[in-house]
C-alpha positions in Angstrom: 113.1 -69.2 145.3 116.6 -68.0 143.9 119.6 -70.4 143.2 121.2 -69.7 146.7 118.1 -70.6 148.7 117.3 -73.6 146.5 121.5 -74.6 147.3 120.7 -73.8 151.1 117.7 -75.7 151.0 119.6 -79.0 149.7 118.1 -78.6 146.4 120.0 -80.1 143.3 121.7 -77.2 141.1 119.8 -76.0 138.0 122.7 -77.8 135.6 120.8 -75.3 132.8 121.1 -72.3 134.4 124.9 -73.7 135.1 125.4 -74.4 131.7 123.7 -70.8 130.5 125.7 -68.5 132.8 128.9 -70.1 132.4 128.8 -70.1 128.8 127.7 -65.8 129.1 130.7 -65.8 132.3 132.9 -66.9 129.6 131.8 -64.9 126.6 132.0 -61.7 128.5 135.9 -62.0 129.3 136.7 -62.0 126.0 137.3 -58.8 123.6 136.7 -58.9 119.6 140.6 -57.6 119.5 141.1 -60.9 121.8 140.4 -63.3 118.9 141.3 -61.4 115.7 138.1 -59.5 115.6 137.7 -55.6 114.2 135.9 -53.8 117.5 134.8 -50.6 115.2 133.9 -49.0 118.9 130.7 -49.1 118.8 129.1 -48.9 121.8 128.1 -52.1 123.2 125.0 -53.3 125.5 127.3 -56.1 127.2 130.8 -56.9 128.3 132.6 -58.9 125.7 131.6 -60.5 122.7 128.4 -60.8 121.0 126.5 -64.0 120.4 126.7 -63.7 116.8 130.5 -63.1 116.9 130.7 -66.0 119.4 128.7 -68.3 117.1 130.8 -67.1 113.7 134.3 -67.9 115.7 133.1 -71.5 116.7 130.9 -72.4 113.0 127.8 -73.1 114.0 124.4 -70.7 113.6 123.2 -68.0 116.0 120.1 -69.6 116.8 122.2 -72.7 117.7 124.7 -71.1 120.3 121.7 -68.8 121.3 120.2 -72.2 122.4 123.0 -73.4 123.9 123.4 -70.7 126.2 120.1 -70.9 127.7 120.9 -73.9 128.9 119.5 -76.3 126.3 122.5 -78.7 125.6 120.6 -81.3 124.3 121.7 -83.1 121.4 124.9 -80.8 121.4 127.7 -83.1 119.4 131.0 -83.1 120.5 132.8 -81.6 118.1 130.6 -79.0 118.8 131.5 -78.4 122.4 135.1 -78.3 120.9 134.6 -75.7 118.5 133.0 -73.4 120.8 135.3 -74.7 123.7 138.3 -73.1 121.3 136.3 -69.9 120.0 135.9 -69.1 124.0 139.7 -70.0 124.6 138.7 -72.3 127.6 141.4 -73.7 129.4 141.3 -78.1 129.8 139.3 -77.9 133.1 136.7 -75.3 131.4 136.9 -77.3 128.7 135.9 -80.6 130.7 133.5 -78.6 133.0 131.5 -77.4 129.7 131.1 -80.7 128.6 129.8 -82.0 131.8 127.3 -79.1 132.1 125.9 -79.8 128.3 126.5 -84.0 128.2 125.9 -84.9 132.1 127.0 -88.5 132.5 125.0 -90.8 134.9 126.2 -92.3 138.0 124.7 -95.3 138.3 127.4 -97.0 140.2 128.4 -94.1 141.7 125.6 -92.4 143.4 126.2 -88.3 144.1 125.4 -88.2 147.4 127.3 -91.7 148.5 129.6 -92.2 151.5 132.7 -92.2 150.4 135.2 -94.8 151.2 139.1 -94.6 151.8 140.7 -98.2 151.3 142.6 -99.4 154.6 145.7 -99.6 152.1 145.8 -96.0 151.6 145.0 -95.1 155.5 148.2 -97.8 155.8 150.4 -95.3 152.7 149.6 -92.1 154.7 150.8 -93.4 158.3 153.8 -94.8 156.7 154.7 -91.6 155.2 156.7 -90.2 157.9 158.0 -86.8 157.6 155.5 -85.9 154.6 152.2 -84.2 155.5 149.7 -86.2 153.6 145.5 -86.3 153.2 143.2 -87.5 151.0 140.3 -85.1 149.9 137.0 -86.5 148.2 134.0 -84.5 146.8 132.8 -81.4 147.9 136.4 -80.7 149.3 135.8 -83.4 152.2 139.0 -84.0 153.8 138.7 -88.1 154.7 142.1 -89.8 155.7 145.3 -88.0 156.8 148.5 -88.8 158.7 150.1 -87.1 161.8 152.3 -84.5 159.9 149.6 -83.3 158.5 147.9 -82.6 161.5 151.0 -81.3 162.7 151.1 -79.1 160.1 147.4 -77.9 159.5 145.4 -79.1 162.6 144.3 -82.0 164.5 140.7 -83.1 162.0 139.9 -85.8 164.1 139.1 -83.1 167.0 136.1 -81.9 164.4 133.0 -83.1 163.8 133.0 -85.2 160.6 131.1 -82.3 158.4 133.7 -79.8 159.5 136.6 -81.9 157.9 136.2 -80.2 154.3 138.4 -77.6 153.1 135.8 -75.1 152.0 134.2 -75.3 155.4 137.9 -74.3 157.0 139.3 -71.7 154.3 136.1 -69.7 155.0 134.4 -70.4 158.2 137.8 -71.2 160.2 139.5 -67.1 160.9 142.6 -69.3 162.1 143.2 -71.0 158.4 143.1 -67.1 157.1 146.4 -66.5 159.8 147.8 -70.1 158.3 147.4 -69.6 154.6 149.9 -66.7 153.7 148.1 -66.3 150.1 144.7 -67.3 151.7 142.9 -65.6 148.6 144.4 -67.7 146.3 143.5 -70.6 148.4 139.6 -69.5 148.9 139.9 -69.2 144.5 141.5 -73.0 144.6 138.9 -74.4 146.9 136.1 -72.2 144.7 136.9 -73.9 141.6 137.2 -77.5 142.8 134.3 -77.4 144.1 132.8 -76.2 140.8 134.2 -78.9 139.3 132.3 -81.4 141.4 129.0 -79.3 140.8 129.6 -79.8 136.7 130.2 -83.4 137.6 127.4 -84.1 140.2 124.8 -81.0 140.0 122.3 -83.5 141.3 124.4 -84.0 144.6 121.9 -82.2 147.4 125.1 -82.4 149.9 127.1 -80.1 147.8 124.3 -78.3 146.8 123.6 -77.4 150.9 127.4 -76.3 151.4 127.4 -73.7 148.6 123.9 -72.9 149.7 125.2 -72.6 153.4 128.4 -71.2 152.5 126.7 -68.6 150.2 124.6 -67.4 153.4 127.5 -67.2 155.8 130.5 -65.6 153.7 130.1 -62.9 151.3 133.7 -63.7 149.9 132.7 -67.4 148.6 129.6 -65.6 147.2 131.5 -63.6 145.0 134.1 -66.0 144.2 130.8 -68.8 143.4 129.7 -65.9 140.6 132.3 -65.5 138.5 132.3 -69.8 137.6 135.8 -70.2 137.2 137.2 -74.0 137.2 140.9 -75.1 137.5 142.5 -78.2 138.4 146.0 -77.9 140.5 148.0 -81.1 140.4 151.5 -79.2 141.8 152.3 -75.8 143.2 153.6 -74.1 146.1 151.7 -73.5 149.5 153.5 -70.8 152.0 152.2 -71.3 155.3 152.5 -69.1 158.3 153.0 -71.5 161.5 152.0 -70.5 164.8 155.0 -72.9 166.2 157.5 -73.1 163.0 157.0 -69.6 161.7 157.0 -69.8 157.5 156.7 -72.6 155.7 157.2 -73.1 151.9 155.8 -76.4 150.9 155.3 -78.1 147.2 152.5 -79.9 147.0 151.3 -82.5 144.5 148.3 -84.1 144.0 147.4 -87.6 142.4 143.8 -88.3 141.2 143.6 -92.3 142.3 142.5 -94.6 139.2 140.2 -96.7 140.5 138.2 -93.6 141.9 138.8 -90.1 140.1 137.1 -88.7 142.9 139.6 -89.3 145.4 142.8 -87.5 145.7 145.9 -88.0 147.2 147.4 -84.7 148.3 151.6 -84.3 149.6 153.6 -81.4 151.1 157.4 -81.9 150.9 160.1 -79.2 151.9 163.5 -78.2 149.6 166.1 -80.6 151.0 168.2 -78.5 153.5 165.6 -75.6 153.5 164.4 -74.0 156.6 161.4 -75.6 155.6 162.6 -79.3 156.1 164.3 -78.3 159.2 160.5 -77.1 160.2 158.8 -80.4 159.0 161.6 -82.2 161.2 161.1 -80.0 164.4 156.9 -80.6 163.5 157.8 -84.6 163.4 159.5 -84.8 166.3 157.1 -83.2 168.3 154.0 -85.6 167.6 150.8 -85.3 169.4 152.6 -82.5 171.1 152.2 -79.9 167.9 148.9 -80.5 167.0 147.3 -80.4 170.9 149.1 -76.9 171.2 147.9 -73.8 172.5 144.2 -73.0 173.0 142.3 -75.5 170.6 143.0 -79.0 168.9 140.2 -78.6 166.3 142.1 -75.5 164.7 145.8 -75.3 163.8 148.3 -75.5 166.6 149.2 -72.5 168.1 
């Protein structure tokens, strides 16, 4: 049975094959020229560079790395992981994700596959946020609280079942969030790499392992994206939306990782002040109910 079909059939993720073909993903993106290396142009059996180089630009033996990459990250020191995090140029969230894969940390108090829990303090911070969309997201891209303007502004949840509310579900088995997201490939990426994230974190989670699994089956562009094992973290950007009520919308959005559980998020949308855009949020609020119940469906965005 294959990696997909043990993901579709709830099975936890192989956290050494994750390990072995991240490390290889990495490796391969990177020329000799790329980190001061002579490439005499010989021809080469594999994209990218060579164990041996890999292991002489980090300081540790051949053998050692080799080991590494297949997956055996026992014992692996830290400063270890940081020299071959820098020889590989990894960004902070590869960085992090690499040291989860090789040094897994237990969840004892924290079990993967858990219920998670939004405090009623935080379901009071979103309703009293008037005028600013606002959700929070958990693991595996579950969406779990929101307030009115964001409903207004990406679809009534609470007219889907409770396993439809997660973003990955919606970018790619939702057409209508294609027609809302105006860069909806670089959303699909986002959404790709969180959720990569959480499988570095919890690769024993069987609920995250079924959605990729299930995801994998059903859409041949999360596939694709699932292979190449990128991993970013967005705390702020810009989101243009296409409206079917308001027309275009440019949004920034930030997002706060709550302290006393880093798997929760807190995620806003505000307008420039005096932008079309806040004119739009305003004509969104003063609607209600009204904009997310239009048109032909209240589980997708309102039309």
């Amino acid at each position: 049975m294959d990696a997909q079909q043990d993901a579709a059939a709830g099975r936890p993720l192989d956290r050494r094959a994750e390990l072995s073909e991240f490390l290889r993903s990495r490796r391969a993106r990177l020329k000799p020229g790329d980190v001061g290396l002579r490439d005499f142009g010989r021809h080469r059996r594999v994209p990218g560079l060579r164990r041996e180089e890999l292991a002489q630009l980090a300081g540790v033996s051949v053998a050692y790395y080799t080991r590494l990459e297949q997956g055996n990250g026992r014992n692996v020191s830290a400063e270890v992981l940081d020299s071959i995090a820098r020889a590989l140029r990894l960004t902070d969230a590869e960085h992090a994700h690499l040291t989860h894969l090789a040094k897994p940390k237990t969840h004892k108090k924290k079990p993967a596959a858990r219920q998670q829990q939004v405090r009623g303090a935080l379901r009071q911070l979103l309703d009293v946020m008037e005028g600013v969309p606002a959700y929070i997201v958990g693991r595996r891209a579950e969406i779990l609280a929101w307030n009115r303007m964001a409903a207004a502004v990406f679809g009534d949840w609470s007219e889907l079942p409770p396993a439809e509310r997660n973003w990955a579900r919606l970018v790619f088995l939702h057409p209508e969030y294609r027609d809302l997201f105006v860069d909806w490939e670089q959303k699909a990426i986002d959404i790709v790499c969180a959720l990569r994230m959480d499988a570095g974190c919890y690769p024993d989670d069987p609920r995250l392992s079924a959605l990729v699994g299930e995801l994998s089956v059903k859409s041949d562009k999360f596939r694709r994206l699932w292979a190449t094992h990128d991993v970013k973290e967005k705390s702020h950007g810009v989101k243009r939306l296409h409206h079917p009520l308001v027309g275009d919308l440019s949004l920034n959005f930030e997002s706060f990782r709550l302290t006393d559980d880093s798997d929760l998020g807190l995620v806003t949308y505000h307008a420039e002040p005096g932008s079309p855009s806040a004119e739009s949020l305003r004509l969104l609020a003063s609607w209600g109910t009204d904009a997310t119940r239009a048109g032909t469906g209240s589980s997708a965005p309102p039309r």
